[in-house]
C-alpha positions, 0 to 999 in steps of 0.5 A: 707311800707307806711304812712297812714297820709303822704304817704311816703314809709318809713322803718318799725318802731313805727313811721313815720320819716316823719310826726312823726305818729303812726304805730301801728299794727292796722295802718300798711299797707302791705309791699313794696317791699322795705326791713326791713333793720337790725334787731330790735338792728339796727333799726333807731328809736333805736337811742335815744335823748341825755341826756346831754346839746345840743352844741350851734347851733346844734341840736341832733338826734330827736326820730322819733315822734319829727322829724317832715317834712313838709307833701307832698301827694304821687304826689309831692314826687320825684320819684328820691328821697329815703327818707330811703336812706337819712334819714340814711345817714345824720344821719351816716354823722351827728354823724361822723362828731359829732365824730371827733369834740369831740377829737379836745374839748378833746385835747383842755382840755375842757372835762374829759376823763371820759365825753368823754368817756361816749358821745364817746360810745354813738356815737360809738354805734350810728355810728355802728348801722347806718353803718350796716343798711347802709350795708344792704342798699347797699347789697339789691341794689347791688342785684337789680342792678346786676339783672337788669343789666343782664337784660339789657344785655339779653335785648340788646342780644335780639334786636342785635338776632333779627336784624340779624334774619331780616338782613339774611332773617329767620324773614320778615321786617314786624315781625321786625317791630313789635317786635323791640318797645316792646324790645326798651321800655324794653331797656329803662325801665331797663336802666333808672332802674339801672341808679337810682340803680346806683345813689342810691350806689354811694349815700350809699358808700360816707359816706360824702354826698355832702361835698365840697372838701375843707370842706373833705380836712379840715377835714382830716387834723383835723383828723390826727392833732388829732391823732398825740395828741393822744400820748400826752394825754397819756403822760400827763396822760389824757389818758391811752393807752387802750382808746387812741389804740381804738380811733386810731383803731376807726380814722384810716378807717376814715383817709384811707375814706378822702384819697379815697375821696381826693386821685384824688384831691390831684393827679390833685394838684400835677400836677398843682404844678409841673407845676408851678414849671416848669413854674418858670424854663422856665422863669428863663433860658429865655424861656418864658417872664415876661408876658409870665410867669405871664400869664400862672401862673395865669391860673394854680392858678386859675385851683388850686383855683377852684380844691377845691371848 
């Protein structure tokens, strides 16, 4: 639908995400192509403020008539952008990355269980109810670009029919002529459409956004450094085994998520090791010189600093 004060295309909810306005029966406009992704239990204005202190320097998921951005009339928005898209997967980033933080304050002994618990159930709750309307998300764009790029395809059949037509002489040059720009600009138009479709799942299937490698690989390492103290807890009585299962049950796709971020990362850096493994060789049986060897070392570290930015 869309916005009657901002203009933005928005989900179907109470209020605008956008400029925070009312939209109440009377105010809706009729719907966009755009779907109603999930039902109203997965809905992204079900996920309310927080009733404990804000940690310091962060800020907690506003209600929708709170969050406000500035108001952009329906020409300046870029056509490339999908706010609905966005808008869910910064909040699904944001509450993950929220999640983790708090099993390194409960290793730490900084909260009870009890609190953990309490604000890990919430999270849970919120990450679950974002992740199902990101799959709907990902559904729904799956079908259109399935379904243009089938067109597409009968698109470039017709083009290739129609220039063997002209090529045997069954069609003259002159009906070639004519029909040959109208099926170009459909080639074009279909192109350009599942390249943004494209853009649009590639968006929706990495959970981390545009986080550096660096920050991922970090991460993942913090991950698994929290669940190797998981056992620990149990054992100091902190923790009964019940709640430290799900928690491991709960880590474990987030665990196999950073390897298939990290996996081509980790591969590339392999190589460059071995590859400084075997300069060192060459230039302990005198293969290569002092110079030699130094020179090309550099050049494989420099290649492994910039692996990682």
């Amino acid at each position: 639908m869309i916005c009657r004060r901002c203009g933005r295309e928005i989900p179907k909810t109470l209020y605008c995400i956008y400029c925070g306005s009312s939209l109440s029966d009377e105010e809706k406009t009729p719907d966009t192509e755009f779907p109603e992704f999930g039902s109203a239990e997965t809905s992204i204005e079900s996920v309310g403020p927080r009733t404990f202190p804000e940690v310091p320097d962060e800020s907690y998921f506003q209600t929708p008539q709170d969050f406000k951005m500035p108001v952009e009339s329906p020409a300046t928005v870029n056509e490339e952008s999908d706010p609905s898209t966005d808008h869910v997967m910064a909040e699904l980033k944001k509450f993950q990355l929220w999640r983790l933080k708090l099993f390194r304050v409960l290793a730490d002994g900084k909260v009870t269980v009890d609190v953990f618990k309490k604000i890990y159930d919430e999270y849970v709750s919120d990450i679950d109810r974002l992740d199902e309307i990101r799959s709907d998300m990902i559904s729904h764009y799956q079908g259109q670009y399935e379904e243009k790029l089938a067109q597409l395809k009968g698109s470039e059949m017709d083009r290739e029919e129609l220039q063997v037509r002209a090529e045997v002489g069954q069609i003259p040059e002159s009906e070639l002529m004519v029909r040959m720009p109208e099926i170009n600009n459909r080639i074009s138009a279909l192109t350009l459409e599942t390249s943004k479709l494209e853009s649009k799942l590639s968006h929706l299937n990495n959970p981390l956004g545009d986080m550096p490698p660096k920050d991922v690989l970090e991460l993942e390492k913090a991950t698994l450094k929290n669940l190797e103290a998981l056992d620990g807890l149990v054992a100091d009585g902190r923790m009964g085994d019940e709640l430290r299962n799900k928690i491991r049950g709960d880590l474990t796709p987030v665990v196999t998520m950073f390897e298939g971020v990290l996996g081509v990362k980790k591969e590339a850096e392999k190589e460059l090791m071995n590859e400084l493994d075997t300069l060192e060789v060459r230039f302990k049986i005198g293969e290569i010189t002092l110079s030699e060897y130094e020179s090309l070392r550099q050049g494989v570290l420099n290649r492994l600093e910039q692996l990682w930015v």
